[in-house]
SETORTOR-841694 format. One record per residue (C-alpha): residue number from 0; x, y, z. Coordinates in steps of 0.001 Angstrom, whole numbers. Layout:
SITE|NUM|X|Y|Z .
...
END
This chain:
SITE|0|24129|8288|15006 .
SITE|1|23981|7331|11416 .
SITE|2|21754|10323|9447 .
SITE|3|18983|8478|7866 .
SITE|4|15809|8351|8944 .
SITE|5|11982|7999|7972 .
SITE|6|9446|10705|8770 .
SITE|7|5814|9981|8874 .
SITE|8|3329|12449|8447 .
SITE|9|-345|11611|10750 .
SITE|10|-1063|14642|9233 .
SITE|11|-753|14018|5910 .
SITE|12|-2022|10683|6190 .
SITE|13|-4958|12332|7520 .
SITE|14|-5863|14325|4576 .
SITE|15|-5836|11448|2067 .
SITE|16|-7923|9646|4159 .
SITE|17|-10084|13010|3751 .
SITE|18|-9611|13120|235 .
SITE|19|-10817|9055|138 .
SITE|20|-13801|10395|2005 .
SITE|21|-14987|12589|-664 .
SITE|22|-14543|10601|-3307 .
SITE|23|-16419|7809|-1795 .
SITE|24|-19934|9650|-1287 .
SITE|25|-21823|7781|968 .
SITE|26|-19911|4586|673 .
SITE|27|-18131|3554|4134 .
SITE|28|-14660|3771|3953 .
SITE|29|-12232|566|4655 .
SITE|30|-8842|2326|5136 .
SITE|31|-6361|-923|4169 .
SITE|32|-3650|-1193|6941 .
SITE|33|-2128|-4509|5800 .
SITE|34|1561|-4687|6180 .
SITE|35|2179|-2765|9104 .
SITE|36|-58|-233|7160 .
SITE|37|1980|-41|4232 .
SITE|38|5424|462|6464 .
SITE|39|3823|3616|8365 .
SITE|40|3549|1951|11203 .
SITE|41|-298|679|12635 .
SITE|42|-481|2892|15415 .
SITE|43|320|5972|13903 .
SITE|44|-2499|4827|11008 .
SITE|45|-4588|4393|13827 .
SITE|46|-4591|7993|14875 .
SITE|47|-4379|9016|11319 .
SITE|48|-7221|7197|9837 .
SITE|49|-9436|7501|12782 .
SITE|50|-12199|8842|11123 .
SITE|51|-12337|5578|8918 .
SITE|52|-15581|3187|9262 .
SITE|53|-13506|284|9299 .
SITE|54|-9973|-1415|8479 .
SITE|55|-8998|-4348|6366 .
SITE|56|-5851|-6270|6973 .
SITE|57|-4369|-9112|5499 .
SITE|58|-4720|-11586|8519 .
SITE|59|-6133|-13032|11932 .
SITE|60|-3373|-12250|13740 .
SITE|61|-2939|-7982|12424 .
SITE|62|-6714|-8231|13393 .
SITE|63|-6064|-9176|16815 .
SITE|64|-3441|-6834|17190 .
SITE|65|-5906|-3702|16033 .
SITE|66|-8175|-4689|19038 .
SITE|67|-5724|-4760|21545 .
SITE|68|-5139|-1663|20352 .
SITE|69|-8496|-825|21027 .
SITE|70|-10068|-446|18003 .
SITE|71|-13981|-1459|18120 .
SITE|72|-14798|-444|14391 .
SITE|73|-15242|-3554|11967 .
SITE|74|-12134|-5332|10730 .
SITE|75|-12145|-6724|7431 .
SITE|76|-9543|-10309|6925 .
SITE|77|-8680|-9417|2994 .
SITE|78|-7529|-13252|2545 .
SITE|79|-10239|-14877|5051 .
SITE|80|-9662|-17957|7650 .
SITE|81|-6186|-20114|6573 .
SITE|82|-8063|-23042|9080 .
SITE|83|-11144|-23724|10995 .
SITE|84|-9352|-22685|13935 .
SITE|85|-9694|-19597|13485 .
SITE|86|-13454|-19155|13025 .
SITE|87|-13925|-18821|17264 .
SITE|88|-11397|-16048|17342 .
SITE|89|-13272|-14176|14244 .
SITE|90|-16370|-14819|16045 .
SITE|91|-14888|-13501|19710 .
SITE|92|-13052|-10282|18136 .
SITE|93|-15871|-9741|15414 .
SITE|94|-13719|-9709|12494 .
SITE|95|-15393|-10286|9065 .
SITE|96|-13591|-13335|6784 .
SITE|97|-13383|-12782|3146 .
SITE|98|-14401|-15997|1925 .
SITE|99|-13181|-17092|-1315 .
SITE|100|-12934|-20615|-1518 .
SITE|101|-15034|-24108|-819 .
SITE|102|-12942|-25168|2141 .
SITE|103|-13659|-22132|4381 .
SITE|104|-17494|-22676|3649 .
SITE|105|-17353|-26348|4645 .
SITE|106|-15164|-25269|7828 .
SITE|107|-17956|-22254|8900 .
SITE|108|-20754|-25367|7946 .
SITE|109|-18529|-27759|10233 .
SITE|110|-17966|-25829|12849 .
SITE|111|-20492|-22805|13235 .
SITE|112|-18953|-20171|15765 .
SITE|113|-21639|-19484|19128 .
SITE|114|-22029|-15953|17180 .
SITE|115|-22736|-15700|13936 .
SITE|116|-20353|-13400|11757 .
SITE|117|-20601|-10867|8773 .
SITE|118|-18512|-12383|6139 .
SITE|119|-17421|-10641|2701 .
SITE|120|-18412|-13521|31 .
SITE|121|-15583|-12458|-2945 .
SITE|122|-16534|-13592|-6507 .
SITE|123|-14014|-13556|-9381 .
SITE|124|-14719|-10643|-12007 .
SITE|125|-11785|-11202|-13883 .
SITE|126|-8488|-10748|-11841 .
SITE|127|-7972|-14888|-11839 .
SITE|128|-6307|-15020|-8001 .
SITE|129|-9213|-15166|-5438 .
SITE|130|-12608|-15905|-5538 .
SITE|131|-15556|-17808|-6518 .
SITE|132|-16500|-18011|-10218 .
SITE|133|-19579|-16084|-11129 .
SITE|134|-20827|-18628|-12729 .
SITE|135|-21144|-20300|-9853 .
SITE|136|-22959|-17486|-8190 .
SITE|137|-26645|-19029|-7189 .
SITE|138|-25369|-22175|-5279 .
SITE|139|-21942|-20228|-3592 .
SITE|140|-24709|-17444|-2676 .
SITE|141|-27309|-19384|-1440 .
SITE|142|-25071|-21690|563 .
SITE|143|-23354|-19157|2654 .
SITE|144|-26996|-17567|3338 .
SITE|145|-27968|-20448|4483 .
SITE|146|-24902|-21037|7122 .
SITE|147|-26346|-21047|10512 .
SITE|148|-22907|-19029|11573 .
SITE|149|-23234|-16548|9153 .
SITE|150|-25285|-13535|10369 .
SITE|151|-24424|-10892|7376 .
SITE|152|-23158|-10966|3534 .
SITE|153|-21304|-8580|1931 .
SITE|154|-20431|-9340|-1957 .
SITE|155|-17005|-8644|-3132 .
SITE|156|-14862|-8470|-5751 .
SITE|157|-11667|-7264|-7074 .
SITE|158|-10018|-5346|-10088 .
SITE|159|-7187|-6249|-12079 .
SITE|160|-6885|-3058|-14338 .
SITE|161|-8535|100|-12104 .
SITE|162|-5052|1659|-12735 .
SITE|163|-4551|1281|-16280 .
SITE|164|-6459|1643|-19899 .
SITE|165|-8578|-1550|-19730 .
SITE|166|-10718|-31|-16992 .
SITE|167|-12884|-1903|-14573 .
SITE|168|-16004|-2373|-16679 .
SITE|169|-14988|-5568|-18404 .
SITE|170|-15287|-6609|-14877 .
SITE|171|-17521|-4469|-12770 .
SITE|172|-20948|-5008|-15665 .
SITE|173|-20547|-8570|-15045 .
SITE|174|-20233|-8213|-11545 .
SITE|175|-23306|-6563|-11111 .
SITE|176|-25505|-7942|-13515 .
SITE|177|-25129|-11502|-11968 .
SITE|178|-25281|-10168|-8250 .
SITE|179|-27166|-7394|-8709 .
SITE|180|-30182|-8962|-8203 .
SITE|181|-29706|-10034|-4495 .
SITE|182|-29833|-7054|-3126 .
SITE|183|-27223|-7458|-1002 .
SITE|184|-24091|-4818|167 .
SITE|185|-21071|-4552|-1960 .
SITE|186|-17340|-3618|-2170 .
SITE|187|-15347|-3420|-5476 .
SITE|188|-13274|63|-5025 .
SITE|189|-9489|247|-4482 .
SITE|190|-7735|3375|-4666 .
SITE|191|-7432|3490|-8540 .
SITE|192|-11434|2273|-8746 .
SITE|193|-12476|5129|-6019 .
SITE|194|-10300|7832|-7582 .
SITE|195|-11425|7230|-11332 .
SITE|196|-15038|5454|-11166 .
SITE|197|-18039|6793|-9242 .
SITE|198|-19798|3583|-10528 .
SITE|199|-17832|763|-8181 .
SITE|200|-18275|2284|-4803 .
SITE|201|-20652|113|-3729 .
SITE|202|-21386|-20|368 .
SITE|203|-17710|-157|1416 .
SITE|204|-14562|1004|-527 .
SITE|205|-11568|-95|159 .
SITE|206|-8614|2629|-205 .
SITE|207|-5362|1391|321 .
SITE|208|-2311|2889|-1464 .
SITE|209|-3896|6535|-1647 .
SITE|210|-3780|6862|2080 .
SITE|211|-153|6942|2032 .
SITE|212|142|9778|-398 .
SITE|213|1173|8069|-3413 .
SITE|214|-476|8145|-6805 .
SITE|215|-2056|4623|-8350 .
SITE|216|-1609|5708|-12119 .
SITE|217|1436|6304|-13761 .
SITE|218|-163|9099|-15415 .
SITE|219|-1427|11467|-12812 .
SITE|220|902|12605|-10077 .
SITE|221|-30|12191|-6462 .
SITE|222|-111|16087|-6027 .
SITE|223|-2863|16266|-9146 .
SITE|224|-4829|13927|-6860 .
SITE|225|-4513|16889|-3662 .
SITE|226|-2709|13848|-1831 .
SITE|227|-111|14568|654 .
SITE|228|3334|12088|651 .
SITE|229|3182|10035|4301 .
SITE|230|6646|9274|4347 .
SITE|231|9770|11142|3825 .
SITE|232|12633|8630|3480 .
SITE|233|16038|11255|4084 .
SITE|234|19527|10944|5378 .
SITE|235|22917|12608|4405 .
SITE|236|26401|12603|2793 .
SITE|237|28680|10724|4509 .
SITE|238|31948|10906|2049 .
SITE|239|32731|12700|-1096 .
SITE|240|34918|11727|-3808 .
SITE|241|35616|13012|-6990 .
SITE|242|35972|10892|-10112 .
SITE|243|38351|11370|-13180 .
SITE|244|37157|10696|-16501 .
SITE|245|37033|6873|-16796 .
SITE|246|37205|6133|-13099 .
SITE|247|33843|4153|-11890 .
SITE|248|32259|3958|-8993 .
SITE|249|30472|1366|-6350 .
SITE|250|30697|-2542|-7080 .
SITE|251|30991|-3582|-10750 .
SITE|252|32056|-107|-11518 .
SITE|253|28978|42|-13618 .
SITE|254|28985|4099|-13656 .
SITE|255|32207|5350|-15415 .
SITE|256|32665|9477|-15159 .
SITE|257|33076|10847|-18433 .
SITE|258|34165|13897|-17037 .
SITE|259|35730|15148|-13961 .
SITE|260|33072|15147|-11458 .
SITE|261|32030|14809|-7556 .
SITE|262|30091|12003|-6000 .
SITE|263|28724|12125|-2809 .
SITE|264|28208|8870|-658 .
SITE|265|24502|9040|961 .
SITE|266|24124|6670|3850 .
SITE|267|21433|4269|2738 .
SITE|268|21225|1285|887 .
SITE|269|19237|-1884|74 .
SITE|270|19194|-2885|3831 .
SITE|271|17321|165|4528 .
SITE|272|14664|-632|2119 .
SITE|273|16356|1384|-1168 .
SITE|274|16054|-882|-4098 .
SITE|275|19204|-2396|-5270 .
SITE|276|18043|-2701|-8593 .
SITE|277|17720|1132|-9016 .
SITE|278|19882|2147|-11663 .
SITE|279|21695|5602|-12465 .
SITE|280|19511|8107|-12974 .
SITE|281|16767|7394|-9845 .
SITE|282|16191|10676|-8540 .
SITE|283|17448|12555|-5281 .
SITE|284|17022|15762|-3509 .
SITE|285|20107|16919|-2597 .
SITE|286|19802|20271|-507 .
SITE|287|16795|20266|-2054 .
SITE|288|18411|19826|-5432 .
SITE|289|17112|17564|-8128 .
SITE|290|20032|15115|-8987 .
SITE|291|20687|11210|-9349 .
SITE|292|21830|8131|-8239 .
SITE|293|25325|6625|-9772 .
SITE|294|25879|2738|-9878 .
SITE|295|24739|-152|-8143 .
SITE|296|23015|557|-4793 .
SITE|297|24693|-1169|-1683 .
SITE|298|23552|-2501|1150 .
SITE|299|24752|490|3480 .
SITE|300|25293|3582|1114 .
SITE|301|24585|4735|-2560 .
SITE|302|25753|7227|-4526 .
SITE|303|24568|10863|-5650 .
SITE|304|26096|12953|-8883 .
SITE|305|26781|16335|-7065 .
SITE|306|27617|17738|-10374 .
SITE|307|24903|20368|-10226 .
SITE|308|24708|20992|-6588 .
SITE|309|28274|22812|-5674 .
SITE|310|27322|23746|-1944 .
SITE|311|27083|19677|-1237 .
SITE|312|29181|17953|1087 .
SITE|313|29695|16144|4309 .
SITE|314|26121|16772|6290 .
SITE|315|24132|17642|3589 .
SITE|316|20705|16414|3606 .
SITE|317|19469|13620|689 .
SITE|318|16195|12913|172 .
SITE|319|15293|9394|-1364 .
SITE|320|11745|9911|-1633 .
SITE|321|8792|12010|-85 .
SITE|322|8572|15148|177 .
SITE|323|9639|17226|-2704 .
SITE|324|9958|14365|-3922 .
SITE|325|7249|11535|-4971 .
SITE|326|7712|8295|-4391 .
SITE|327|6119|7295|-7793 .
SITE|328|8846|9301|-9665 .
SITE|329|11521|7235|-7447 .
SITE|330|9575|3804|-8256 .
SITE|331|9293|4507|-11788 .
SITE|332|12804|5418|-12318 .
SITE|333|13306|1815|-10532 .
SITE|334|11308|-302|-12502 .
SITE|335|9149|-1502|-9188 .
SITE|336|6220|62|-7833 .
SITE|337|5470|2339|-4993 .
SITE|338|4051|-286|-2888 .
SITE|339|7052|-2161|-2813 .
SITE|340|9008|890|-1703 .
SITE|341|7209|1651|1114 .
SITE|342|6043|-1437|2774 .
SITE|343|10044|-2553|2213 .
SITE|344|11151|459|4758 .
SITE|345|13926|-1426|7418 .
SITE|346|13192|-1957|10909 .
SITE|347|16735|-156|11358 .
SITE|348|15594|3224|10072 .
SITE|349|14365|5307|12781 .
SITE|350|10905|6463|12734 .
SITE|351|10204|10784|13560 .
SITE|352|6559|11583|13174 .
SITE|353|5439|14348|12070 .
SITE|354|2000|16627|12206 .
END
């Protein structure tokens, strides 16, 4: 059986949700499953994040899926209703739309479902993607209260820059002076928000990334934050070779040993979720080593500089990312984030949970 393979961690996953808790005082929690809950898998989020008040996923149809699974907690739709077909089915599961545009309020208006819903009303702070203007606040506010299928409001918004210098206030003071007076719940925390600012937590929070054990900001590492990696992506040498000065390895030859050296052949590539566009230098764990990647990834196998790790050969272990090794170090060293590297984890690498 070919050697790689993904462990997930329920226990780990877990403890960040633990770790969300605390930060988020008495704020309910939203753990963020979208995308097959960031490539862990939903069920085994499920039994992880169990203690959660709620989830939030991307659309109808992950909804649906969390109550067959049995879930009864509330279900948040981050992008809303894509048609007025789908207000029964929010109404009959009782999932609460994130509405952010004029269409879905003239579809609830048209068409009112035989229950009224809770709905999360987002307003644009800033971020420019989704959302009503603020400006517009009074009439957007008042016409959604006034919906005869509309039982609950929520206000929302989003930030563009929890993660980075800029901060959320150029967004969040806004925010709140032109809602604030309503009275009404509110969510405005992410990960980054929840981790760094006490100020935007609001009634719900919305942790997403942080459940997974990685680290929003490029600054601080995940362990700094006491989270726990979720996955361990891992697999093993398959071939050795050893280079004389000049000779290059993988397609386009684009690392060229200046030295004599070994190179080990690790069975995963780009089709197993690895980024192609990692260049040499990404880090690796072999035997627990530190050491790197050498030339352009492939769709079935990269390559490792065993240069510094003598007892390496056929069998032994490679770690791409997870434990021992974060995958915000691996991300960084790729130019992409650790989102992408996560959620892009191939249906063909097995799956081994662990506690």
């Amino acid at each position: 059986m070919r050697p790689i393979k993904a462990r997930i961690s329920i226990g780990a996953m877990a403890h960040n949700l633990r770790v969300a808790r605390r930060h988020a005082g008495s704020a309910h929690v939203l753990a963020v499953v979208k995308a097959n809950a960031y490539g862990h898998g939903l069920s085994r989020a499920l039994r992880a994040f169990a203690a959660a008040d709620g989830f939030a996923v991307l659309m109808l149809e992950e909804a649906a899926n969390l109550r067959l699974m049995g879930v009864e907690k509330p279900i948040l739709l981050l992008e809303g209703i894509f048609g007025p077909d789908e207000i029964a089915t929010c109404s009959e599961l009782d999932l609460w739309p994130v509405l952010h545009h004029a269409a879905q309020l003239d579809w609830l208006q048209q068409q009112p479902p035989a229950r009224p819903i809770q709905v999360f009303l987002k307003f644009d702070s800033g971020m420019h993607r989704l959302g009503f203007p603020l400006a517009d606040h009074a009439a957007i506010t008042a016409r959604v209260q006034s919906l005869a299928g509309v039982s609950g409001v929520t206000l929302m918004t989003h930030f563009a820059q929890a993660d980075e210098g800029a901060g959320v206030d150029w967004q969040l003071q806004p925010f709140l002076r032109e809602l604030g007076a309503y009275g009404l719940p509110w969510s405005s925390a992410n990960s980054a928000a929840l981790l760094r600012y006490p100020d935007t937590l609001g009634a719900w929070v919305r942790p997403g990334l942080m459940l997974y054990g990685a680290s929003p900001f490029a600054e601080v590492s995940a362990a700094q934050l006491e989270l726990r990696p979720a996955m361990t992506l891992q697999s093993e040498i398959i071939s050795v070779q050893t280079l004389q000065p000049g000779e290059g390895v993988g397609y386009s030859q684009l690392f060229r040993a200046e030295r004599s050296m070994r190179v080990g052949v690790v069975a995963c590539g780009y089709a197993d979720g690895y980024p192609r566009h990692a260049l040499t230098g990404t880090p690796v764990l072999v035997n627990g080593r530190p050491s790197r990647t050498l030339g352009r990834v492939s769709m079935d196998m990269l390559c490792v500089d065993l240069s510094e790790c003598e007892d390496a050969g056929i069998g032994s272990p490679v770690v791409l990312w997870g434990e021992g090794l974060p995958v915000d170090a691996v991300a960084a060293a790729a130019g992409t984030s650790s989102y992408e590297l996560l959620c892009a984890l191939a249906a063909r690498v097995p799956v081994e949970e662990a506690d």
